[in-house]
N, C-alpha and C positions, 0 to 999 in steps of 0.2 A: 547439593552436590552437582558439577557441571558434567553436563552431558555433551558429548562430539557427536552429529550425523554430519552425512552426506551429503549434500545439496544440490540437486540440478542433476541433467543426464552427463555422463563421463562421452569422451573426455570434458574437462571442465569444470565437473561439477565442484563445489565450495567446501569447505571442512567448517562447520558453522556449530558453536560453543552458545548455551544455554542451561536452564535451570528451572527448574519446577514454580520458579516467581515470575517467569514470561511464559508466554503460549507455545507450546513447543510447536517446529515447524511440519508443517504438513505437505509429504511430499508431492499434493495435485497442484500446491501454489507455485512451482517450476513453471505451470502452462502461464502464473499472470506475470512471468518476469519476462517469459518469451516471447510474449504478445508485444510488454512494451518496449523490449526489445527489436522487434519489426519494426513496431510504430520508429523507434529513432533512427531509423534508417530512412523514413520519408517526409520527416520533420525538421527544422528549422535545426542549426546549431544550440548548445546549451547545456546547463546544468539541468538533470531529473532532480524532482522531486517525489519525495515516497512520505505519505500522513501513515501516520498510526504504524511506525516501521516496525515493532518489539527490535527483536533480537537484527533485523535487518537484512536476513536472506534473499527474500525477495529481489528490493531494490540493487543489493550488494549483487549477483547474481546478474538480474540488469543489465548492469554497466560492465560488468567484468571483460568482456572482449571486444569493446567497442569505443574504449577512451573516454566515454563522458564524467562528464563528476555530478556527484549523487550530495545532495543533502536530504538527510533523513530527520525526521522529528517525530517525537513521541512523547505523551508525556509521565512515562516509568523512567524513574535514575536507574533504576535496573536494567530493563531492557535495553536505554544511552548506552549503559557501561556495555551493556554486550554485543552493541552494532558496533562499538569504536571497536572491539576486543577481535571483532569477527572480520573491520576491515584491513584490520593490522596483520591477521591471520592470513590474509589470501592477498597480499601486496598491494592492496586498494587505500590506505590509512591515506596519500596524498592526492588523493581523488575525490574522499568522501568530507563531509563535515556533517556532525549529528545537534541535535538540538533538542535540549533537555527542556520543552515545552508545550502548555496547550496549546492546540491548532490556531485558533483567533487570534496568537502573541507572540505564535514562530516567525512569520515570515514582515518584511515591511511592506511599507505599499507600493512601492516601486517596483517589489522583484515579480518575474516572470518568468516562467516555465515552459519549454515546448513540451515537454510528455511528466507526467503526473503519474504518480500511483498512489495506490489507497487500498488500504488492506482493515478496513475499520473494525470492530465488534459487530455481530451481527445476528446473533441467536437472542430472538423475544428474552425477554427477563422473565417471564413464568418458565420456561425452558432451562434454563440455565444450572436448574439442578440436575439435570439428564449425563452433564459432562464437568462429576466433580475433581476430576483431574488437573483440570483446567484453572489458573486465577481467574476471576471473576470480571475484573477488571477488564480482561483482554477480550472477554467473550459477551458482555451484557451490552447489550443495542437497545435494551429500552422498553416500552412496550411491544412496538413493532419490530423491534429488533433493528432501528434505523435512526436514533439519534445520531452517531457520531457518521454515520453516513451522512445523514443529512449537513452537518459541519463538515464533512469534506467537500463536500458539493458547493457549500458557500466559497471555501478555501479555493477552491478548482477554477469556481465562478469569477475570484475577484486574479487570481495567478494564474490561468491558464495562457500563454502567449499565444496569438494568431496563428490560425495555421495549425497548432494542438492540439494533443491528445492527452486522454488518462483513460487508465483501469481501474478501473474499481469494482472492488471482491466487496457480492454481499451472498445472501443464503438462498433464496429463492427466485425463480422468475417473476411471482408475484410480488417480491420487494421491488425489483428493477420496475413494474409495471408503477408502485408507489411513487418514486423516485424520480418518475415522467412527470407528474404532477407538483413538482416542488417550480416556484417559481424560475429559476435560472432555466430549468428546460422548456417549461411553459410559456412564458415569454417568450422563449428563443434566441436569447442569449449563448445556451449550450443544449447539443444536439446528444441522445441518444441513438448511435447507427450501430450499433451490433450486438448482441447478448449471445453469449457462450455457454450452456450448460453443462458442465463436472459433475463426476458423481458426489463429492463434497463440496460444492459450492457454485456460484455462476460468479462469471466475468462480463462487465459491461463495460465497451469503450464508449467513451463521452468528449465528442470533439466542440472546438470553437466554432459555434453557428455561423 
């Protein structure tokens, strides 16, 4: 059965439609659409991108008062159907384009992105029955709770345009501390400068070294 919340602070906030087969939207993740929000006001012109979009509040959110076009990818037809459903609802349908794929096979090699977002799974997989609410799918990151972070990162690493940023939502500060050590930041390719702690989650921008 589809569910309607609210999305984002009023005025403005989104009328955003889902269902018990995507991750319902949790209202602390307004603070990572506002972040990347900022950031594209001191970034490069361009299309956002948003990994692991579900239902697509986030990124839809985003962009909503600022003109950019958002391509989202995910790879639930469920959750596609409800980011197209979500940008058609709040007048964005000719801004957005969604993409029904894994992270590795969404994008080509050419394309580039001034600001990124990532909203991946992120609760350990022994955890995961804590929040049987929740489709599985949306919420298992693994052992660490950081595979599909970790493929954002690669994604981030090879699309991020000069000059750029992403957000990216995982669960703890000590994941973000993991996530220093993957090569793309270790080499110094991509910079982590700031970590944000939420009472339900942290935000970590990740700019072009």
């Amino acid at each position: 059965m589809t569910e309607h919340i609210e999305f984002g602070p009023a005025p403005g906030s989104l009328d955003i439609a889902f269902d018990d087969r995507v991750l319902r939207p949790r209202e602390w993740t307004a603070a990572q659409s506002a972040w990347a929000a900022d950031l594209m006001a001191t970034t490069p012109g361009g299309t956002v991108l948003e990994l692991c979009a579900g239902a697509g509040h986030i990124g839809l959110l985003a962009v909503a008062a600022n003109g950019r076009r958002l391509v989202c990818v995910d790879a639930s037809p469920v959750a596609c159907d409800y980011a197209r459903v979500n940008a058609v609802a709040n007048g964005l349908a000719e801004r957005v384009e969604v993409r029904e794929s894994r992270l590795e096979e969404a994008l080509a090699d050419d394309e580039r992105f001034p600001v990124v977002i990532a909203d991946p799974p992120w609760v350990p997989r022994e955890q995961t029955t804590r929040y049987p609410q929740d489709p599985l799918t949306a919420i298992d990151g693994g052992d660490d709770g950081l595979d599909v972070a970790r493929a954002c990162l690669e994604v981030i690493d090879r699309h991020l345009a000069p000059g750029g940023s992403a957000v990216l939502q995982v669960g703890t500060r000590a994941q973000t501390d993991l996530l220093r050590e993957e090569p793309c930041v270790a080499e110094g390719r991509l910079a982590m400068v700031e970590v944000r702690q939420h009472v339900r989650g942290v935000l970590a921008r990740i700019d072009r070294a």
